[in-house]
Backbone bond lengths (Angstrom), bond angles and torsions (degrees), N, CA, C in turn:
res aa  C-N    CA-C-N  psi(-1)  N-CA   C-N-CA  omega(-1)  CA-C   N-CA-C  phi
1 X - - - 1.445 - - 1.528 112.88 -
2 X 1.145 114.90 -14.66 1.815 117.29 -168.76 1.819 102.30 -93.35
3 X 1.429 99.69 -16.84 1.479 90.00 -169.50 1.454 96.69 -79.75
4 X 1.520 139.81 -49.39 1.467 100.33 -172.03 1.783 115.38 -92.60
5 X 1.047 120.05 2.46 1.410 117.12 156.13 1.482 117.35 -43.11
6 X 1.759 96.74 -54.76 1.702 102.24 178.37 1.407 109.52 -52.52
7 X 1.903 119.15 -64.16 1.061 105.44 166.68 1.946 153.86 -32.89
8 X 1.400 70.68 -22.99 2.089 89.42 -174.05 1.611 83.69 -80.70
9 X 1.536 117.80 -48.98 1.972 107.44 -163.65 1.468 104.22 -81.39
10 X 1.545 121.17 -18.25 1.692 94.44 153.97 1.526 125.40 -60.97
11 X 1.434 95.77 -52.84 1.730 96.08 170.41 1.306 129.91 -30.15
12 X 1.180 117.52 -75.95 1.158 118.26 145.89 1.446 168.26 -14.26
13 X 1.023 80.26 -42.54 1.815 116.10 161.38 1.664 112.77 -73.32
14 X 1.629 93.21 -48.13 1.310 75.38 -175.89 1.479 128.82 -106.51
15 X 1.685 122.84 18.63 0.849 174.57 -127.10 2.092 90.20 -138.87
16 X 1.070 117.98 -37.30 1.406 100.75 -161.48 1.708 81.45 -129.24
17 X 1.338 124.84 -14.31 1.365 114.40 148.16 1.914 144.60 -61.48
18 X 1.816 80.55 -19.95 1.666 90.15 -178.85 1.559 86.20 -103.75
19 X 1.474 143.23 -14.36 1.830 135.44 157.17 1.558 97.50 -37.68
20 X 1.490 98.63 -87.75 1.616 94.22 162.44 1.150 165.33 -40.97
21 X 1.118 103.88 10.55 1.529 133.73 177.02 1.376 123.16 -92.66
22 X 1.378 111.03 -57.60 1.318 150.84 147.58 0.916 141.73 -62.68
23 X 1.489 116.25 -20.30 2.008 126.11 151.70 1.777 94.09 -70.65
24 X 1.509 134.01 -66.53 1.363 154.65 160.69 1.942 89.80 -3.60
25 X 1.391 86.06 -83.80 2.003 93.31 -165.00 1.495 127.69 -63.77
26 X 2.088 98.53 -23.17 1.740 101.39 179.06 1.617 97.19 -104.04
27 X 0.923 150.43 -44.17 1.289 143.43 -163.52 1.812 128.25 -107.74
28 X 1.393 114.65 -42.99 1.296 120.94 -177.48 1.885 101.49 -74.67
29 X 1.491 95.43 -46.52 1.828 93.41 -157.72 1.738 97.13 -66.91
30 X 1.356 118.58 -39.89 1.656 127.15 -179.73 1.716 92.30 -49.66
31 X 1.197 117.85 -91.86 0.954 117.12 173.76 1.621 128.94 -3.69
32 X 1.095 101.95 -77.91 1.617 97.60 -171.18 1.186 118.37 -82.12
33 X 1.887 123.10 13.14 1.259 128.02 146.15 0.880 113.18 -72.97
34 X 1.699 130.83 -33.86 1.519 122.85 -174.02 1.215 84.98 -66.91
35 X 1.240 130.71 -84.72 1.522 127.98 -136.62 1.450 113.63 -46.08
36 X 1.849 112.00 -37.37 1.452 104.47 176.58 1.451 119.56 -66.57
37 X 1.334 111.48 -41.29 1.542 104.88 169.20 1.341 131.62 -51.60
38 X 1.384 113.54 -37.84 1.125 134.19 166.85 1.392 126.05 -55.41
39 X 1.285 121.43 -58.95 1.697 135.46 146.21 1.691 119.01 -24.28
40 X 1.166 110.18 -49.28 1.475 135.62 -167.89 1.519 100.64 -77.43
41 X 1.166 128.13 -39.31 1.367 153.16 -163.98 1.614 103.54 -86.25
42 X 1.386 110.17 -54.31 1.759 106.71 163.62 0.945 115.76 -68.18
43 X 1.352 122.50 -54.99 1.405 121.65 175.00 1.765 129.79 -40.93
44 X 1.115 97.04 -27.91 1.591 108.04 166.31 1.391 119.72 -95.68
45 X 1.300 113.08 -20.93 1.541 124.07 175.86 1.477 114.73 -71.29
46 X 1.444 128.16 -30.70 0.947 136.24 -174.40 1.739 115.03 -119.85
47 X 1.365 86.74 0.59 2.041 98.90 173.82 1.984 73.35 -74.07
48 X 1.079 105.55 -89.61 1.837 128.53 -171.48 1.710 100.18 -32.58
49 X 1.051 125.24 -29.04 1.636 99.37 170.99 1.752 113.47 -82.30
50 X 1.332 113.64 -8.07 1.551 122.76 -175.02 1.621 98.03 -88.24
51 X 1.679 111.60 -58.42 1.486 107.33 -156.99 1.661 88.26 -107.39
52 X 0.837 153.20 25.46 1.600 153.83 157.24 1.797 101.99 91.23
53 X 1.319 99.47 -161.98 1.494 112.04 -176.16 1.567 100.55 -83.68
54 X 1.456 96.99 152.93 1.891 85.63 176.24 1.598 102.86 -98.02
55 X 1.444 117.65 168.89 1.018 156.53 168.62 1.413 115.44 127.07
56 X 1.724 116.41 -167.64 1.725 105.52 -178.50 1.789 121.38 -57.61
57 X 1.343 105.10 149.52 1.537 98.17 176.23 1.633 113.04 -57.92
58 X 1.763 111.61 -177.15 1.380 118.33 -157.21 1.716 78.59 -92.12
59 X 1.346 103.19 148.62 2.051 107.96 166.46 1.050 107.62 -73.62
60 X 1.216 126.04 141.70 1.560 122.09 145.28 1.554 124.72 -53.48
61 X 1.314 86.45 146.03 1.801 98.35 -169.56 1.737 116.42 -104.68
């Protein structure tokens, strides 16, 4: 009786290992590139409204 039980919990296993694989590569990893880019993106957006735009200052005229 244990041998195809075992068989059904390999199945299975790996069956909810390739779920996880594929939630991992289509949804979580996308994800938390947006958000870091995104993060990174305010964070500089609002560094530059405090200390201005970068490069050399304007000359006097």
């Amino acid at each position: 009786m244990s041998a195809p039980d075992d068989a059904m919990s390999r199945v299975r296993r790996k069956r909810m290992e390739i779920f996880a694989f594929l939630f991992l590569t289509a949804i979580v990893m996308p994800v938390l590139a947006v958000g870091t880019v995104g993060t990174y993106g305010l964070g500089v957006w609002i560094y530059q409204m405090m200390a201005g735009p970068p490069g050399p200052p304007p000359s006097p005229r």
